[in-house]
C-alpha positions in Angstrom: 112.1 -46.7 -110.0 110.4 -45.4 -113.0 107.8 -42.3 -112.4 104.5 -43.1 -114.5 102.6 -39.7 -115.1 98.9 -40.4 -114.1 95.7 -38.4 -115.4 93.2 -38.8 -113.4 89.4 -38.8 -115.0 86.2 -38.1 -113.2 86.0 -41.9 -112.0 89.4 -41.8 -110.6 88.5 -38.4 -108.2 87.6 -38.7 -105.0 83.5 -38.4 -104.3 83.7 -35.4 -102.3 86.3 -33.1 -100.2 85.4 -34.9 -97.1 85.4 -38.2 -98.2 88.6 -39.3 -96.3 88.8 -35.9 -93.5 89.2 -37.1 -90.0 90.6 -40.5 -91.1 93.8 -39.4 -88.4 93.8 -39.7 -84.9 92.3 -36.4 -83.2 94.9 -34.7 -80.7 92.0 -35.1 -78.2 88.2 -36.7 -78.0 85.5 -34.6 -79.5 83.1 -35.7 -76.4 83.6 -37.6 -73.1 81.1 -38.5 -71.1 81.4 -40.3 -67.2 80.9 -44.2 -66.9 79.9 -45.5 -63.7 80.6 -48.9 -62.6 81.2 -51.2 -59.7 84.9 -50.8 -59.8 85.5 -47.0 -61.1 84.3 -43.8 -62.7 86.1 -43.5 -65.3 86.5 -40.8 -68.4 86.3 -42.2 -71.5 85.9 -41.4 -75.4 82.3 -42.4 -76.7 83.9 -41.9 -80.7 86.8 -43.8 -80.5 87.6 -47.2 -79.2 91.3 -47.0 -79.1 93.2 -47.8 -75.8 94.2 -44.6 -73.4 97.9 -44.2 -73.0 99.6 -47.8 -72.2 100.4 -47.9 -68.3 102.3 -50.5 -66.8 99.6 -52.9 -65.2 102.1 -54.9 -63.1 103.5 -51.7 -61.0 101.6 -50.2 -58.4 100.2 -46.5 -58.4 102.4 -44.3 -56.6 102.0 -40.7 -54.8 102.7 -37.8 -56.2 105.3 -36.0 -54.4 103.5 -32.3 -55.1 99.8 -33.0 -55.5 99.4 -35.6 -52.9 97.6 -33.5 -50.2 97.3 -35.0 -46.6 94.2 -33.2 -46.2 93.1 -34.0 -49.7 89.4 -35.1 -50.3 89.5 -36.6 -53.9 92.0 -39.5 -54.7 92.7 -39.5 -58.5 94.7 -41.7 -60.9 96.1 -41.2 -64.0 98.6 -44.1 -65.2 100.0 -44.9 -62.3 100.3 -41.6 -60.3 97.7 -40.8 -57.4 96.8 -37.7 -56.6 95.1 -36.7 -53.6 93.2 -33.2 -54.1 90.9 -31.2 -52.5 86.4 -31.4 -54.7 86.7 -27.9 -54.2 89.5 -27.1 -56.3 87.8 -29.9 -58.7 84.1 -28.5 -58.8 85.1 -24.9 -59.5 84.3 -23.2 -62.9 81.2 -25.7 -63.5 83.8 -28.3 -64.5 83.0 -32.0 -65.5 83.6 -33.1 -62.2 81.1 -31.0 -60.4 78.6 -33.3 -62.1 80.8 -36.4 -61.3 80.5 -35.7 -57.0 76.5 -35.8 -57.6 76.3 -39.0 -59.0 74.5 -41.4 -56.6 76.8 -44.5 -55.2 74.1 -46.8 -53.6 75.2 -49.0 -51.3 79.0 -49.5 -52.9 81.9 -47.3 -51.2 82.4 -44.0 -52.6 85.1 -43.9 -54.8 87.9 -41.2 -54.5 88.5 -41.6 -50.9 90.8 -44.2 -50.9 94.3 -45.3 -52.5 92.6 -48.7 -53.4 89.4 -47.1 -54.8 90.7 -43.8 -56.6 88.5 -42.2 -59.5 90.5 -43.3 -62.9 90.9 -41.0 -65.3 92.1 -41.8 -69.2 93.3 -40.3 -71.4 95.8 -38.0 -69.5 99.2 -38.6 -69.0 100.7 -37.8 -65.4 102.7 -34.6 -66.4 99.7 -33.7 -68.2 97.5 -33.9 -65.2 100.0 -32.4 -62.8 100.8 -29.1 -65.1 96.7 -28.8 -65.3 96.7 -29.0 -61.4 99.4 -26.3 -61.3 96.8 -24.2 -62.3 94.0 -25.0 -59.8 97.0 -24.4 -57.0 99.6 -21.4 -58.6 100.4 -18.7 -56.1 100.0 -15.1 -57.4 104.1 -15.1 -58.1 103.7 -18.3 -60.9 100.4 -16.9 -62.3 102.5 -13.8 -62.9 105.8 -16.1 -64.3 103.3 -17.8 -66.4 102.8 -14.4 -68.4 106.1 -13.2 -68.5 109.0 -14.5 -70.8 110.2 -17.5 -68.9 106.6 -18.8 -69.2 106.6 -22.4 -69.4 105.1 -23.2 -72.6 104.5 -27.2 -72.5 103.0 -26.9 -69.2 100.6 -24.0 -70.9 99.7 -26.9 -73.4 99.0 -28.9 -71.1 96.7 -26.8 -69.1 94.9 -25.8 -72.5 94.5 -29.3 -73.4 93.2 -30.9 -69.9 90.9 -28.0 -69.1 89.1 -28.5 -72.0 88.5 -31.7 -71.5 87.1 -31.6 -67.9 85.1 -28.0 -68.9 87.2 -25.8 -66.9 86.2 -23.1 -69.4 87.9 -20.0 -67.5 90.7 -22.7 -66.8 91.1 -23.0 -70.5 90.1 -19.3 -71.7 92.9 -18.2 -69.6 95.7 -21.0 -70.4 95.1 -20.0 -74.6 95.6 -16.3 -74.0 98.6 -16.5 -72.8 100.0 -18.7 -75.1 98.6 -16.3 -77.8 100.5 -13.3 -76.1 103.5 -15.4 -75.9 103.9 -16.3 -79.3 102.8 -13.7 -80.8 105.7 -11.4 -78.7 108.0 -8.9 -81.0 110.6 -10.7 -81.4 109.0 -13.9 -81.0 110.2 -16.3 -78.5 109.5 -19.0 -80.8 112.4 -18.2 -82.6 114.8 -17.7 -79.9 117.4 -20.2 -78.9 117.0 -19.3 -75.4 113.3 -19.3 -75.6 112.2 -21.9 -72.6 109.5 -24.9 -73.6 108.6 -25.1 -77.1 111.1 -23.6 -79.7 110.9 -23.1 -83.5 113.5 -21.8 -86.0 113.3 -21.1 -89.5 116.2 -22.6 -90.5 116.4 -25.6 -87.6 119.2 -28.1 -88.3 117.9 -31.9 -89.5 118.5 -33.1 -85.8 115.6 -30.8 -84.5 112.7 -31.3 -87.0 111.0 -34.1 -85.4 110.7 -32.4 -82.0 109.8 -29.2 -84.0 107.2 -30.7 -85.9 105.7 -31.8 -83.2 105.7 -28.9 -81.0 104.1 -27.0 -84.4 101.3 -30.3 -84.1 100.8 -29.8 -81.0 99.5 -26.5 -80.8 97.5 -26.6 -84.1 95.8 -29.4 -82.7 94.9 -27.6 -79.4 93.6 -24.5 -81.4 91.6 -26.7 -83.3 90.3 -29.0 -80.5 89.6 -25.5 -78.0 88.0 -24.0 -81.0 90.7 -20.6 -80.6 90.6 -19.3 -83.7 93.3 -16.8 -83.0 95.7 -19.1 -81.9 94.9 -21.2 -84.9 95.3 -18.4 -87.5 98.4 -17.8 -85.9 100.1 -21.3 -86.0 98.7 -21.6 -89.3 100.6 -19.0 -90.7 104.0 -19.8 -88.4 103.7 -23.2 -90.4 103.3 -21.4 -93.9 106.2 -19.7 -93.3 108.9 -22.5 -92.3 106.4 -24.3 -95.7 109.7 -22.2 -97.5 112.6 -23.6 -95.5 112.2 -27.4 -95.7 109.6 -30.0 -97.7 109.4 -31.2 -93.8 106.9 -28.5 -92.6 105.1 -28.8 -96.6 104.5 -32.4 -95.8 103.4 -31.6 -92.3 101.0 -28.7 -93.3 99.5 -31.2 -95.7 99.0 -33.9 -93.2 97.0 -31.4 -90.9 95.2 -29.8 -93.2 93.6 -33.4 -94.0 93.5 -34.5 -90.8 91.3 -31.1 -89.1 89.9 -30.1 -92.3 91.9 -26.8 -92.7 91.2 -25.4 -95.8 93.1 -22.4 -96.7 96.4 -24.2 -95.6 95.4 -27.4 -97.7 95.4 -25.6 -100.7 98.8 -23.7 -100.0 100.7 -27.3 -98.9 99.6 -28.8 -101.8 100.7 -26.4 -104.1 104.2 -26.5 -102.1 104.7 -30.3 -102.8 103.6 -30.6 -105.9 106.2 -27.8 -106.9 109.0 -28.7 -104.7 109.3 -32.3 -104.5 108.8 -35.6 -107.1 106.5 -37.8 -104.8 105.8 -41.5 -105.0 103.2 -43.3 -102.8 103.6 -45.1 -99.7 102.9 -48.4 -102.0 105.2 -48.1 -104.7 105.3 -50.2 -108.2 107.7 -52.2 -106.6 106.3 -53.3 -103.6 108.1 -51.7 -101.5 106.6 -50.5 -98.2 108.0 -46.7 -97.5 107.4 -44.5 -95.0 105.3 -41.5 -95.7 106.7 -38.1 -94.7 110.1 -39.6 -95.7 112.4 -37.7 -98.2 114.8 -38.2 -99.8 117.8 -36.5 -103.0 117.4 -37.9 -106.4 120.5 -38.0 -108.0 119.3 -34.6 -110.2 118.9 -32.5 -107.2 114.9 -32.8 -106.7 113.7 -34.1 -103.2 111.8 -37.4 -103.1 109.0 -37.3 -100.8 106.8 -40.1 -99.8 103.0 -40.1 -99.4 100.0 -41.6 -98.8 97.4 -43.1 -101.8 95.3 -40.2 -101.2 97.8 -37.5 -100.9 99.0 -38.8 -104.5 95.5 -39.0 -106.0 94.9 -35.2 -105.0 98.8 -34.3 -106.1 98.5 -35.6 -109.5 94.2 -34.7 -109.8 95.4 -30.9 -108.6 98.3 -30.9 -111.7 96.2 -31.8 -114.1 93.0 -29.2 -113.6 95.9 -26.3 -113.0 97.4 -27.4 -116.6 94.1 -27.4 -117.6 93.2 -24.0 -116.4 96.2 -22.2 -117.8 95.2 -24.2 -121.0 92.0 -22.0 -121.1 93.8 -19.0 -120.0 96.6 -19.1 -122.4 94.1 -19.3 -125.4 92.1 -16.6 -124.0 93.1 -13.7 -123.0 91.5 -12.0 -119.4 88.4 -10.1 -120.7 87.6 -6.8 -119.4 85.0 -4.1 -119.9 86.7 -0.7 -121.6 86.3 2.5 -120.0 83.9 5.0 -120.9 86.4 7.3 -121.8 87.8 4.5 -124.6 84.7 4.6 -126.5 84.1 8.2 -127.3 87.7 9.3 -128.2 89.7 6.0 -128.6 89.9 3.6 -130.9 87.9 0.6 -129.1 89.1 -2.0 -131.4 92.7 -1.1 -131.6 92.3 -1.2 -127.8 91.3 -4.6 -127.6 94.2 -6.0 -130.2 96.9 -3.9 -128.5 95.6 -6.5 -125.5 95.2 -9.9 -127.5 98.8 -8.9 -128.7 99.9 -8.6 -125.5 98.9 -11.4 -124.3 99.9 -13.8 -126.8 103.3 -12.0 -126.8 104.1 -12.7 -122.9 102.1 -16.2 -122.7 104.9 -18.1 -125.4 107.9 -15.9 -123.7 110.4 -17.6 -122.2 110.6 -16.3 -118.6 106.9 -17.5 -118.2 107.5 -21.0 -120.0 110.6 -21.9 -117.5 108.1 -22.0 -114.9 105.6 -25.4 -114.7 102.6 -25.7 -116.7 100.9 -26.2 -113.4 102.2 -22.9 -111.8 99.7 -20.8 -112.8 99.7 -18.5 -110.2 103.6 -18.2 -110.8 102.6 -17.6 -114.4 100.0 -14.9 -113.5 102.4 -12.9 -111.6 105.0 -12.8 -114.7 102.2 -11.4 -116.8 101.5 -8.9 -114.6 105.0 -7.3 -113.8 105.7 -7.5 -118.1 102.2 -5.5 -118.0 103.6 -3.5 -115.5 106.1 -2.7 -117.3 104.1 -2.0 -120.7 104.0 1.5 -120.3 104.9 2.9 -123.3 102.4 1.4 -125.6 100.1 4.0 -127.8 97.1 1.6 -128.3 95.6 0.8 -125.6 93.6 3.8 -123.7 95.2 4.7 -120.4 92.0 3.8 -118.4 91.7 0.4 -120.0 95.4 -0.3 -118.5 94.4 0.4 -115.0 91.2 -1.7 -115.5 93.5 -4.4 -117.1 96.0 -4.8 -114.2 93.0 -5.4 -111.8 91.4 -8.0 -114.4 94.5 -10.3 -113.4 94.8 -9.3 -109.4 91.5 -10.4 -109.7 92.3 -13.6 -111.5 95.2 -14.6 -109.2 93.0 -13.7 -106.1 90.4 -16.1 -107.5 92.6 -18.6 -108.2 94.4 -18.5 -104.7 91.2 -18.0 -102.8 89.9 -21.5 -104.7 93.2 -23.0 -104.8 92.0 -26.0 -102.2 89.2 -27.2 -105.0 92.1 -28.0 -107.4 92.9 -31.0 -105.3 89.4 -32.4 -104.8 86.5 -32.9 -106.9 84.9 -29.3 -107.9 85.7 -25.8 -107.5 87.4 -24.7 -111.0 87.9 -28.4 -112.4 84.3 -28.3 -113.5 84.4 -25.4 -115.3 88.1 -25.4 -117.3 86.8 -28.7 -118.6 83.6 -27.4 -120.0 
C-alpha cells in the first residue's frame, strides 16, 4: 500500500482544538440525577443515552452472600445481585441517597424493602458495588490492610469510582489518597511482579499489554472524572514513561489525551507517533477496514500503526508546521541582545558574525540533518551541546555566550511548552507561516 504524503492547508485543519474532544465514551457520567417512577428509582445519566452494563433479563436477581444483611433496611440491585443494607450506612457523608429516602412515595409501596421492589441502580457492576460497600462496613484491621502493601488496588478503584458517583465525598477523598500513597511508594509497587491488583512494567511482554493498558485507563480516567489532580499528574507521567518502551502506551496516551482533553500529554504522544511509527488511517486507500491502535513491522523495520481520520489529519497537519518552523529557524539564526560589556570593549559586529557563522555551520552538519526535518526539538538540542562545546572561539564576547545558550533553552522550552498547538489549528502554525 502506497504512503501518499499529505499537506494539509488552512481548509483542511480542523476549526478549533476542541472540535472533536469528548467524541469517546467517558469512564463515568459527568452528572446523574434520581428518576422516580411507578416501578423504580433508578440512577441514570442525563448526557448520555447509551444502555448501563447488559444484565441477563431472563435470570432472576440473587443475594449477595456478604452484603445481604438480615437486619438490612434498604434492598438494592445492581445487575442481578441484591443487596440488603442498612439507610444508615447509605445516608452518611451527605451522599446522593440521603436525598433519595426523602423523596415522597404517595400511595405506591416504598421501594427498597422488598426483593420484588428493590431500588435499581445503573451503571455499576456488582463487584463494583460490593468493593464500594466494603468501605461503608471495613473493620479497623482492613482499613489498616488497605494502606499497607498488600492493599487491594482494583477494589480501591472501585471505591474511588462509585463514591463519586453517589457523593460520598469523604468516601472518595479517602479511597484517592491511598491509591496516591500506593503508587507513588519507593520502589513502586506498580512495577513489582509481586505487586497485588493492578501491575505495570516497563518492559511488559506482548501478552500483558492489553490488561496493562487498561489498568493505566482506568486510573487516568478516575483522576480525571474525581477531579485528583495529583493522582492525574502522576499517571500522566507513569504513561510518558512506558511512551519509550512500546508505540502501545504512544498510541494510548494519544487516545486519552483526546478523549479528556489532556494537553501537555497530547502534545508529547503526538510527537511520539509521528517519530516512531509510519501510520495509515483506519480507512485506508484500499478499502480496507483496520483496526485502530493496531501495529504492525514493515518489511524495513518501521512499526505500522493504525489510526483514526482525525488522529491522521493532526499527525500529518503537526509535521508540516514543525518543518515549517525549523524552516524559519534554520534561515535565521536565534537573536539575542549583546551584553553591556560587548559594546564598550568588544567588537559588537564580529560578535554577531562569529554567531551567524555558527549557526549556519551546525544547521547543514550532518549529525543534525540525520535527524527528521520535523524533530525540531531533537535538532535544538544538537545545536546546543556543539555550542556547548564551542568554547574556544575568540569572537564572540564571553557574556554574549552565556546569553546565547539561554536564547535556545529558551527556544526549546517554548517550543515544548506549545508543542500541543502544532497538531491543531493555532499556536505557532500562525506565525511560521507569516
Amino acid at each position: 500500500m502506497e504512503i501518499v504524503p499529505f499537506i494539509p492547508t488552512p481548509e483542511d485543519v480542523p476549526a478549533s482544538p476542541t472540535s472533536d474532544v469528548g467524541h469517546y465514551e467517558q469512564f463515568s457520567p459527568a452528572r446523574k440525577r434520581f428518576r422516580h417512577s411507578l416501578d423504580s428509582i433508578t440512577m441514570i445519566d442525563s448526557t448520555r443515552s447509551s444502555p448501563a452494563p447488559s444484565q441477563d433479563s431472563s435470570s432472576e436477581p440473587r443475594r449477595d452472600n456478604r452484603y445481604y444483611f438480615s437486619d438490612g433496611s434498604c434492598i438494592l440491585q445492581v445487575g442481578n445481585t441484591l443487596f440488603n443494607v442498612h439507610r444508615s450506612r447509605l445516608s452518611q457523608d451527605a451522599s446522593s441517597f440521603t436525598t433519595l429516602f426523602t423523596l415522597p412515595q404517595g400511595d405506591i409501596p416504598e421501594e427498597g424493602t422488598s426483593d420484588e421492589r428493590p431500588i435499581v441502580l445503573q451503571g455499576d457492576t456488582p463487584d463494583e458495588f460490593r468493593n464500594f460497600l466494603w468501605s461503608l462496613y471495613a473493620l479497623p484491621h482492613d482499613i489498616m490492610m488497605a494502606r499497607s502493601s498488600q492493599m487491594d488496588l482494583n477494589r480501591l478503584v472501585d471505591v474511588a469510582k462509585v463514591a463519586n458517583k453517589y457523593s460520598f465525598r469523604s468516601t472518595e477523598s479517602w479511597a484517592l489518597d491511598a491509591i496516591q500513597k500506593y503508587i507513588e511508594k519507593k520502589p513502586s509497587p506498580l512495577f513489582s511482579p509481586v505487586s497485588p491488583g493492578l501491575h505495570f512494567s516497563l518492559n511488559p511482554p506482548a501478552s500483558s499489554l492489553p490488561d496493562s493498558k487498561a489498568q493505566i485507563s482506568r486510573l487516568i480516567r478516575l483522576a480525571q472524572t474525581c477531579g485528583h489532580q495529583r493522582l492525574l499528574d502522576t499517571m500522566v507521567s507513569l504513561l510518558r514513561q512506558l511512551m519509550s518502551t512500546s508505540l502501545h502506551y504512544s498510541y494510548l496516551a494519544m487516545t486519552l489525551a483526546d478523549e479528556l482533553d489532556l494537553r501537555e500529554l497530547r502534545g508529547l504522544a503526538y510527537l511520539e507517533v509521528l517519530q516512531r511509527a509510519v501510520f495509515y488511517s483506519v480507512r485506508d486507500r484500499d478499502g480496507e477496514t483496520l483496526v485502530g491502535g493496531e501495529i504492525q513491522e514493515t518489511p524495513d523495520g518501521f512499526e505500522r500503526l493504525v489510526v483514526s481520520p482525525m488522529q491522521q489529519h493532526r499527525l500529518l497537519s503537526g509535521h508540516f508546521r514543525l518543518c515549517k518552523i525549523w524552516e524559519k529557524l534554520r534561515g535565521a539564526p536565534l537573536t539575542f541582545e549583546h551584553s553591556p560589556s560587548c559594546g564598550t570593549n568588544w567588537n559588537q559586529h564580529a560578535c554577531t558574525q562569529n554567531w551567524v557563522d555558527f549557526w549556519k555551520e551546525r544547521t547543514r552538519a550532518d549529525g543534525l540533518l540525520s535527524l527528521d526535518s520535523a524533530n525540531v526539538l531533537g535538532r535544538l538540542t544538537f545545536i546546543l551541546k556543539e555550542f556547548e562545546r564551542w568554547g574556544s572561539v575568540t569572537y564572540m564576547h564571553q557574556d554574549c555566550k552565556v546569553v546565547a545558550k539561554r536564547a535556545i533553552h529558551e527556544k526549546i522550552k517554548s517550543i515544548q511548552e506549545s508543542l500541543p498547538d502544532y497538531f491543531y489549528e493555532g499556536g505557532e502554525y500562525l506565525s511560521c507561516t507569516k
